[in-house]
C-alpha positions in Angstrom: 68.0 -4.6 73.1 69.1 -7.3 70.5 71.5 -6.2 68.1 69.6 -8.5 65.6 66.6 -6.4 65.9 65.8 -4.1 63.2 65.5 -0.7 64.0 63.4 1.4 61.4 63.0 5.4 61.8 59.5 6.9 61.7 60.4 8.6 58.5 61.3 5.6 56.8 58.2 4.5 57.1 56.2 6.8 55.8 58.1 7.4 52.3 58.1 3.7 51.9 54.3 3.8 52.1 54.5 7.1 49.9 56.6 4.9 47.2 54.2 2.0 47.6 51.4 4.4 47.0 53.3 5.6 43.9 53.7 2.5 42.5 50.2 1.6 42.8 49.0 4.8 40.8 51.6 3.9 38.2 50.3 0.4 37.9 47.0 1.8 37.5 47.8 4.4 35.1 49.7 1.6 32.8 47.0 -1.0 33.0 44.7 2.0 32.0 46.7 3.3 29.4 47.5 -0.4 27.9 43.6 -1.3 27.9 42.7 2.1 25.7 45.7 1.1 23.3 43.9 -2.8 23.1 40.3 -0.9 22.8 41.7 1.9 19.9 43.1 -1.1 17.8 40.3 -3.4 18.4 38.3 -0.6 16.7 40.8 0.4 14.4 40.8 -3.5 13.1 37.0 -3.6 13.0 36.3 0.2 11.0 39.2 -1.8 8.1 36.9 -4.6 8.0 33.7 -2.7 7.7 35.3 -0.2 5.6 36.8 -2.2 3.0 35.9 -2.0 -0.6 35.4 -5.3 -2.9 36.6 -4.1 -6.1 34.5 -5.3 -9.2 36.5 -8.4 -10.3 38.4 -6.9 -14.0 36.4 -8.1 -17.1 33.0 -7.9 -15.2 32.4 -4.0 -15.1 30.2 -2.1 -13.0 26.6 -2.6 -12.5 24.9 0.1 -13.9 21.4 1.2 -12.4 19.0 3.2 -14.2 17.1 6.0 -11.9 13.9 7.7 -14.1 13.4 10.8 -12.1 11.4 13.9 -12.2 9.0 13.2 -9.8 8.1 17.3 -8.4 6.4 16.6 -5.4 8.6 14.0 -3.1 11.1 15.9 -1.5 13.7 15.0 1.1 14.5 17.4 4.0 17.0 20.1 3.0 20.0 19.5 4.6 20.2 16.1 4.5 20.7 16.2 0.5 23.8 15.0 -1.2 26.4 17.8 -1.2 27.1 17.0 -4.6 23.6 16.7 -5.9 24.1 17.9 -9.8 22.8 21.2 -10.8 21.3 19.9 -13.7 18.9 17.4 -11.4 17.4 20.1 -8.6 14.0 20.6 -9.5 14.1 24.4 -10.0 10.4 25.9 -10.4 9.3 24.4 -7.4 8.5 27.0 -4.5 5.6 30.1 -4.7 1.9 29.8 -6.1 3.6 29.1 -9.6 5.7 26.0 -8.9 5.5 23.0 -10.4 5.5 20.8 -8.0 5.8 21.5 -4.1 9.2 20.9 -1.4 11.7 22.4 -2.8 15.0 21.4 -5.6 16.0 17.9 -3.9 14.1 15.0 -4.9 13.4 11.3 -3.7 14.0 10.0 -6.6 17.5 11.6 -7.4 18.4 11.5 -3.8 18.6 7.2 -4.2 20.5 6.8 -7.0 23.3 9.2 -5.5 23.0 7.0 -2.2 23.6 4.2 -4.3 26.7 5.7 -6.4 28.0 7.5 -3.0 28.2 4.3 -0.7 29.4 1.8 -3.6 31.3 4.2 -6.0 33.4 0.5 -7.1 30.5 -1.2 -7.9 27.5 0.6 -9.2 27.0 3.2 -12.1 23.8 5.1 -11.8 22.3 6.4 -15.5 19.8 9.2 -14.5 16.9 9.4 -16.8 14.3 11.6 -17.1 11.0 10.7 -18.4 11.6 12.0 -22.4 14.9 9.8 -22.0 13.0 6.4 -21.7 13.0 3.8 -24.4 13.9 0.1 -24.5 16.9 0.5 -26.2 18.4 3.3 -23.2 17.0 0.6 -20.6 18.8 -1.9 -22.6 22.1 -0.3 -21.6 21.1 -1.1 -17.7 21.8 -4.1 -15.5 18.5 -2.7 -13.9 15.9 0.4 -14.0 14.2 1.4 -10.8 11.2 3.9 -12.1 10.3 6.5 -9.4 7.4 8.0 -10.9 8.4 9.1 -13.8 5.5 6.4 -15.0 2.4 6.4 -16.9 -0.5 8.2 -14.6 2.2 11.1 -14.7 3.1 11.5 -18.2 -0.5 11.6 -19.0 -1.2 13.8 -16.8 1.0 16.1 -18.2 -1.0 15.8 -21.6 2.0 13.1 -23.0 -0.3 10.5 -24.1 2.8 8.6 -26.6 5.1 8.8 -23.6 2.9 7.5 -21.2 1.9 4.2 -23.4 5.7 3.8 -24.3 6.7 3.6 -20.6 3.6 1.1 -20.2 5.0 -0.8 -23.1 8.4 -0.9 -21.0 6.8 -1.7 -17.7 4.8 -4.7 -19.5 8.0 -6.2 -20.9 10.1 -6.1 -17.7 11.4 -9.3 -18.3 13.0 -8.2 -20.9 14.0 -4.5 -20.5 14.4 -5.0 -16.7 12.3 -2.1 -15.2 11.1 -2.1 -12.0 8.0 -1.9 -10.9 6.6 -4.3 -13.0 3.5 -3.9 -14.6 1.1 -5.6 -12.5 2.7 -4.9 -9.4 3.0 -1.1 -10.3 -1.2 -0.9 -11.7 -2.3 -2.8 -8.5 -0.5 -0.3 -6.4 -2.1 2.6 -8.5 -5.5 1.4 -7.6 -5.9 2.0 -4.1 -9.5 1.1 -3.6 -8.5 -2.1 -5.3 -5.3 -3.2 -2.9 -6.9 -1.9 0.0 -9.7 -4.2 -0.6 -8.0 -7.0 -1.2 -5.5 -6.2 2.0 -8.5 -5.9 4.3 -9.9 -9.3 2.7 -7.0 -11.0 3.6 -6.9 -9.8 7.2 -4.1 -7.0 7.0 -5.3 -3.8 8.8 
């Protein structure tokens, strides 16, 4: 036999394939380990942008929205209510043959505005108003009034006959008080026979 020829011993072998085997695994682990760390700050970089507050530029202020509540009888799903809903806003009479309404404290109505104030805290200030609280000159403190119900057909029919024509007096000058609905928008919805005539006459089922 040469003396050049290499010689290995069976045992060698097999804890150089072992080692080799090893190595492999710890390759895999690291490029494993490396592509979670790329994935968690990809992630990481993407939650700060979606995340990130625009503060109100100083001077400007917050926009304030108005929310007329009081609506009794649109409730959301207990549960998923704002934890912080004020006690002051629950709608408490509102359960039993004597309620005055029906579904419980947590309200529609109220429910938006603190959606609003909750997701935009920097930008929006939310002035809840119930129905006795609206006149043109409260509105007039508002970038914008949204009017959930707290309208016309329900101040009358709770035998407030001034209230109701003052909101209608609001409605009708939204130009300048900035309440929403507007008038004709907010009387065509109130008719239904009338809008789902109309709807069917121009071809919407």
């Amino acid at each position: 036999q040469s003396r050049t020829q290499a010689h290995t011993h069976p045992s060698s072998d097999r804890n150089s394939q072992k080692m080799a085997k090893a190595m492999k695994v710890a390759m895999k682990k690291a490029t494993a380990m490396k592509r979670k760390a790329v994935v968690k700050a990809s992630g990481a970089a993407a939650a700060s942008i979606t995340k990130k507050k625009v503060p109100v530029p100083k001077g400007l202020g917050k926009i304030r929205i108005g929310i007329i509540h009081g609506k009794v009888f649109d409730p959301v799903k207990v549960g998923t209510h704002d934890r912080n809903y004020p006690e002051k806003l629950k709608i408490k009479n509102n359960t039993g043959p004597n309620a005055a309404g029906w579904g419980g404290q947590y309200m529609a109505d109220v429910s938006t505005g603190l959606k609003i104030a909750r997701l935009q805290p920097d930008i929006f200030e939310i002035d809840f108003m119930k129905m006795d609280d609206v006149n043109p000159k409260r509105l007039a403190k508002n970038h914008l009034t949204f009017n959930f119900w707290g309208d016309m057909s329900i101040a009358i029919a709770d035998g407030k006959v001034a209230l109701g024509k003052t909101i209608m007096g609001i409605q009708k000058d939204c130009h300048n008080t900035r309440h929403y609905p507007e008038w004709n928008y907010y009387e065509w919805v109130l008719h239904k026979s009338r809008y789902m005539k109309q709807c069917i006459k121009a071809g919407i089922p």
